[in-house]
N, C-alpha and C positions, 0 to 999 in steps of 0.2 A: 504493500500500500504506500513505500515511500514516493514514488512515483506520483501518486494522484496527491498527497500530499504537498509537493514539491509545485505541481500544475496549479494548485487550486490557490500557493501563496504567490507563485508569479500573478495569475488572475487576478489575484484581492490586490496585486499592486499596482495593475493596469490599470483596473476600476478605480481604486484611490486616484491613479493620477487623472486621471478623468473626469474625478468629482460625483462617482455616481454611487452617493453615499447610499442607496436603497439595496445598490448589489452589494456594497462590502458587508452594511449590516445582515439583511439575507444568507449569505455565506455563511457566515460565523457560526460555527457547529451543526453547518447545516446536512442531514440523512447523504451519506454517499448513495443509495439506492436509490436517491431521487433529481439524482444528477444522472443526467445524458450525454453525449457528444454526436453530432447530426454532423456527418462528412457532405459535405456540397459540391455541386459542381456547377457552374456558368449557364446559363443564364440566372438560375434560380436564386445563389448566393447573394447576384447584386437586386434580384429581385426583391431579397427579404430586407437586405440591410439599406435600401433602399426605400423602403415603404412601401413598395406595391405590392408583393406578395405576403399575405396577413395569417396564411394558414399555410405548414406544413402539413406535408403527407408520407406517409409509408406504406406502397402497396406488396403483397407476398403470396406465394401459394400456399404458404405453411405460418403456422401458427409462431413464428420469430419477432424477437423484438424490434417495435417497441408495440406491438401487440399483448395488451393489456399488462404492460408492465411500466408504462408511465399513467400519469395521474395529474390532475388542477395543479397545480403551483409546482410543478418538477419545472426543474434547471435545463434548461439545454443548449450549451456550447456549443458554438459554429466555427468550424475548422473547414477549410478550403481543401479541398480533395488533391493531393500531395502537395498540399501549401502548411501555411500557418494558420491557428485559430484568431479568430477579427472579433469574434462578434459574441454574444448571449441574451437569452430571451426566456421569458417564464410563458409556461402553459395554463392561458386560460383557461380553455376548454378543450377537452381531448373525447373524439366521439371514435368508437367502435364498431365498422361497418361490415358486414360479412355478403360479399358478392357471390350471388350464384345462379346469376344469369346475367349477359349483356344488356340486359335491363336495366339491373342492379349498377352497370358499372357507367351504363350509359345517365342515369339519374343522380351518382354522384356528378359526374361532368357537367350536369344540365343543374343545380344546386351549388355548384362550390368552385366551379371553374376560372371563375373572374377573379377569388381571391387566394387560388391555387398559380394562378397565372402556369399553368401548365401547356404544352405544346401539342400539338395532333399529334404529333410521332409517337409519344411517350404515352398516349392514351392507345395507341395499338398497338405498345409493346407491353402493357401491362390488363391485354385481354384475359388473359388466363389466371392472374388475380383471384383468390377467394381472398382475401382481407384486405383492409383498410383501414391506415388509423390516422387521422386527420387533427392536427393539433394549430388551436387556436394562436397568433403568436400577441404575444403584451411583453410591455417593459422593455423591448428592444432598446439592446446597446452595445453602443460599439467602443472599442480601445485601441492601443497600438498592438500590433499584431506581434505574437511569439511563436515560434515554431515548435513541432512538436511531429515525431514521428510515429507509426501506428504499425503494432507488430503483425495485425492481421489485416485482409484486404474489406471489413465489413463495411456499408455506408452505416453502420448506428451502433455503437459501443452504448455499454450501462457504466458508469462509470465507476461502479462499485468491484468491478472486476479488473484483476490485473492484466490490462491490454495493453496502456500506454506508456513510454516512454518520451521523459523531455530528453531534446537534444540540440549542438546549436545549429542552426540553419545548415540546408544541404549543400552543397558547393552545385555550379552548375556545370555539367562535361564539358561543355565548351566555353570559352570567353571571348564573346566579342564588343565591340563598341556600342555604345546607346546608340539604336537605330530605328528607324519602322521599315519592316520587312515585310513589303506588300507580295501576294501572291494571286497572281493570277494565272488565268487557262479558261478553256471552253469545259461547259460542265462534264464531270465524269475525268477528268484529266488527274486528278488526285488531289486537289487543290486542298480540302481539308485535312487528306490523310499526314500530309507534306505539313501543314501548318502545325499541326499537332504534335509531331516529330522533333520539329524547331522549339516549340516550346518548353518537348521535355528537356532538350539539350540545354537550352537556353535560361531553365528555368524563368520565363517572365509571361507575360500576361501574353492572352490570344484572342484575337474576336473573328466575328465574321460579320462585313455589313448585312447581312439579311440576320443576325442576333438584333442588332440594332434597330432592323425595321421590324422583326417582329415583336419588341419588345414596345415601340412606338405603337403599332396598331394595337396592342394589351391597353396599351395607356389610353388609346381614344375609344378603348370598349370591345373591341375586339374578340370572341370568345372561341371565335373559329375562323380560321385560315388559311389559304392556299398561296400557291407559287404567285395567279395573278395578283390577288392582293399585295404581295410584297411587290410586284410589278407596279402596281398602282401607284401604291407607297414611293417606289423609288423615284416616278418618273414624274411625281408631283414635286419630291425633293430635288428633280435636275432641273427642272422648270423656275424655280424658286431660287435657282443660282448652288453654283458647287460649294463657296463659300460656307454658304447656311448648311446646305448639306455634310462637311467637314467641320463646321464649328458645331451641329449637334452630334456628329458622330463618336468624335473626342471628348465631346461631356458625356455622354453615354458611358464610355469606357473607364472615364474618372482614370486616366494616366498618369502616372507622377514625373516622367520624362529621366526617370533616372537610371530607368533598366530598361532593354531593348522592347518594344511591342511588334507582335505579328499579326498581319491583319490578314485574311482569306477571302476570294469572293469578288474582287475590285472587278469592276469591268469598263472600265471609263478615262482615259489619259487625262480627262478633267478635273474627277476626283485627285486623282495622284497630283495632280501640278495643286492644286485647291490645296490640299492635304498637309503640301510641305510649308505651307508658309503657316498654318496653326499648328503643326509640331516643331517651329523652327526653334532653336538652333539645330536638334534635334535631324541629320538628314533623313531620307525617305530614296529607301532603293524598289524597284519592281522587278521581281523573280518571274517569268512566264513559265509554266510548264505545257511542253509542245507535242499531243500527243497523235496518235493516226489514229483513223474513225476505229479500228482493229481494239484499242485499247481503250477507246473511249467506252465503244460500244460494250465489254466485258464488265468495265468498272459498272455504268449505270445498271446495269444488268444482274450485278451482283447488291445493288445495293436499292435495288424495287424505285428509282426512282420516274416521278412523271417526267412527261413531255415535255421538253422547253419551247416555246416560241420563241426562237434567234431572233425574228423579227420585231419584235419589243424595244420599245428606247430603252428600257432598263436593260435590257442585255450586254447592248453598249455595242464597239464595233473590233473585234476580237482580231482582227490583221494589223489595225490601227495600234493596238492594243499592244502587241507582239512587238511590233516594229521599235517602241519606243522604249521596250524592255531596258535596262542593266543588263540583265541577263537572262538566255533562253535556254531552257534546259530540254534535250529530246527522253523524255521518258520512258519511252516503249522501249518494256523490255529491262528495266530497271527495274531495282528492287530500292525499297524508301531511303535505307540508307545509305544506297550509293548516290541519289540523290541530294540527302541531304549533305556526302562532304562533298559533294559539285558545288552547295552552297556556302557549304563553310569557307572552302579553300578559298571563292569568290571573294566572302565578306571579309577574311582578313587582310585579302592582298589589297583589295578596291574601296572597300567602305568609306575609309576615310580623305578619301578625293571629293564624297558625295556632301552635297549639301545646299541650299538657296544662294545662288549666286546669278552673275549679270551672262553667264554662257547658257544657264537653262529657267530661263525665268522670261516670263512672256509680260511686254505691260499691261495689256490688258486684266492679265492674271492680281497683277502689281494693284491697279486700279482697282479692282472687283474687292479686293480683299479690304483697302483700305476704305471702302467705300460701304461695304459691311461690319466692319470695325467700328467705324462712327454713327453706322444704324445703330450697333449694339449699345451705344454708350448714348443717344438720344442727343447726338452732337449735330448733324445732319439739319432739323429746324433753325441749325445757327447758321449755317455755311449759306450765304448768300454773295454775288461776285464782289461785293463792296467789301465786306468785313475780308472775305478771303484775299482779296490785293491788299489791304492794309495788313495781314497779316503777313504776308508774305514779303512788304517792305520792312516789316517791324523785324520780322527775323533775318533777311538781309544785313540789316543791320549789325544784326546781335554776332552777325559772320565778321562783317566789317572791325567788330570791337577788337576781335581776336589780334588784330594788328596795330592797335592803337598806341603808341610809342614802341613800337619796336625798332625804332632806326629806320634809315633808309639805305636800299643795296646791299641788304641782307636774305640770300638766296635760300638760306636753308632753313628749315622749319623745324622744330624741335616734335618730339614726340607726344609731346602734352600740346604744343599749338596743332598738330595732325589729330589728336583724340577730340580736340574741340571742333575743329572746322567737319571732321565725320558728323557730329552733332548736329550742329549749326546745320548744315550743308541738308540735311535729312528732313531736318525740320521747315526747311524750303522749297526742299523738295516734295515733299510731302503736301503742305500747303499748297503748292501747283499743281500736283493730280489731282485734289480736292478740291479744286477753283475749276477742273477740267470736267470733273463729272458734273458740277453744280452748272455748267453752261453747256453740258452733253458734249463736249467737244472730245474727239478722237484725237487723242494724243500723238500720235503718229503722224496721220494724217497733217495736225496742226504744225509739226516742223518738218515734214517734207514739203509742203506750199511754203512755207515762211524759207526755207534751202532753196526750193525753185526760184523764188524772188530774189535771193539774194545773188542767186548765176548768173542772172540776167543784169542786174544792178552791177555788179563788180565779176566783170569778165577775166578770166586767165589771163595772168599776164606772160 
């Protein structure tokens, strides 16, 4: 028992620093037999610790815990399925359901699905289900996360039993740079298996944009869903601007920027360019995986999936797609992890060349982003062309200051007057896109006619 002893004083010390004096006193001598630990996995975890999912579930064929062996007020600890424990919640209400007919299992989904926020899949893979134990959640909180390893592979440990071990965090097999490691392919090509792979090596977080949409359509009510839905969804998000689509995508994921993210699914060179400027510094490489109809066709084949309509804007345009890669990998005929060190070897030699810069950065890209930036901050009602040229001489200026008794005939610049004038320089520059969107003017456009005038004006000598 030294072990849950040891867990339960790290806990009481994350709780304390956290202020959440309800759990430390709680604790305090509190039944090990009514202590749980719930292992999670993605979507669901950010479900709970997020608020939208209000009720856990545990469905089984057999009479296993935590089938009738939790109770109102039992504890139960959330641990990230080979991650760390985040989070803890007390059970309001714990109902006892016994399925034994698709009736039965169809009428909890039709009852409890909105606050189960569960997925179509997971409801046809828990057809043969007789039990059900659906635990109310309350008191939700969260701390700073500690690692913890689990000797056997259950999702639901009693906590009363010697199964766990603390230990400190896992090292990850590979090390690579903080990056976003987008993956793309036509479906069936292996895009999740591959992401999944990366993550283990990598240890660090993994999404897939259709997580994100299907967790947005949960949120606007959603209780059942298909591919076109997510179709709908995406293509309502491309219309709406990449920006907004990449600035909820990364709230979604709640990233801390400090350990690599792999993202699965991209099908759009607009996302990925949109992408890199709300993960910057952070760069954003694209893996294609390139597969023949041979491989495609086996993969979807083995894994029951429907039909895609390529023709979709959500699809995106997969040659387009390809072309613009980092890097393309031919999979057919590979195994995962020769795949994956095709990407290792990549990301250590390459990664750190990648990043937002003036050789892969488009203006308009530049524009859209800053022009959504000042949506979000409700700065946009101010930007009128008057205020914006007055801004743009006032910072002028503030460039101009940087030189003010410096001598004169003094060619070189010191490292502190180059860190300012980046500043300065930015912030007039900046002011100028923003004077350009506020008058519709295409930037480009507007200093190629102002260069034409001026060829004509002042001919080659």
């Amino acid at each position: 028992m030294q072990d849950q002893q040891l867990i339960l004083r790290i806990l009481s010390e994350r709780l304390m620093s956290a202020g959440a004096l309800y759990w430390v006193e709680k604790l305090k001598d509190f039944p090990p037999n009514k202590i749980h630990m719930a292992l999670m996995v993605e979507p669901y975890l950010s479900y709970i610790l997020s608020g939208k999912k209000t009720i856990e579930s545990r469905f089984s064929m057999k009479k296993i815990s935590p089938w009738h062996r939790i109770a109102t007020g039992d504890v139960i600890i959330l641990k990230r399925s080979g991650g760390e424990i985040v989070g803890i919640f007390e059970a309001s209400e714990v109902r006892f359901l016994q399925i034994e007919n698709d009736d039965d299992l169809l009428e909890i989904k039709r009852q409890f699905n909105k606050q189960l926020c569960i997925e179509d899949d997971f409801w046809a893979q828990k057809k043969n289900s007789n039990y059900a134990t659906l635990i109310s959640i309350s008191n939700l909180c969260t701390f700073s996360p500690f690692s913890l390893h689990i000797k056997n592979r259950q999702s639901w440990i009693d906590f009363c039993y010697p199964q766990l071990e603390f230990q400190e965090p896992r090292e990850p097999r590979r090390r690579i740079s903080t990056a976003v490691i987008c993956i793309a392919g036509k479906a069936g090509a292996g895009k999740t298996t591959v992401a999944n792979y990366l993550k283990e090596q990598y240890l660090c977080q993994r999404y897939s944009v259709s997580d994100f949409l299907k967790a947005e359509l949960k949120r606007r009510g959603f209780t059942e869903m298909n591919r076109s839905d997510l179709q709908d969804l995406g293509e309502e998000y491309i219309r709406s601007g990449w920006d907004h689509f990449c600035h909820d995508f990364i709230d979604f994921v709640d990233w801390d920027k400090q350990n690599p993210l792999i993202i699965d699914g991209v099908r759009h060179t607009g996302f990925l360019r949109a992408l890199s400027s709300w993960t910057y510094p952070v760069p954003v490489c694209c893996i294609y995986l390139s597969a023949n109809g041979e491989t495609i066709a086996r993969n979807i084949q083995n894994r029951g999936s429907e039909i895609v309509d390529s023709s979709r804007l959500a699809e995106g345009d997969q040659l387009k797609l390809e072309h613009s890669a980092d890097l393309v990998i031919e999979v057919n005929g590979k195994s995962i992890p020769e795949i994956g060190e095709e990407i290792a070897v990549f990301l250590s030699q390459r990664l750190p060349q990648y990043g937002k810069n003036d050789n892969n950065t488009l203006i308009s890209d530049l524009s859209s982003y800053l022009d959504f930036f000042n949506e979000l901050r409700g700065w946009k009602k101010f930007h009128n062309p008057r205020d914006l040229s007055l801004s743009i001489s006032l910072e002028a200026s503030e460039l101009l200051e940087i030189f003010q008794w410096s001598g004169t005939g003094k060619n070189k610049l010191t490292q502190t007057q180059i860190e300012k004038i980046s500043e300065e320089l930015a912030d007039v520059m900046i002011y100028c896109i923003d004077l350009a969107n506020a008058c519709n003017l295409d930037i480009t456009k507007t200093i190629m006619d102002k260069v034409q005038k001026n060829r004509l004006k002042y001919p080659e000598k």
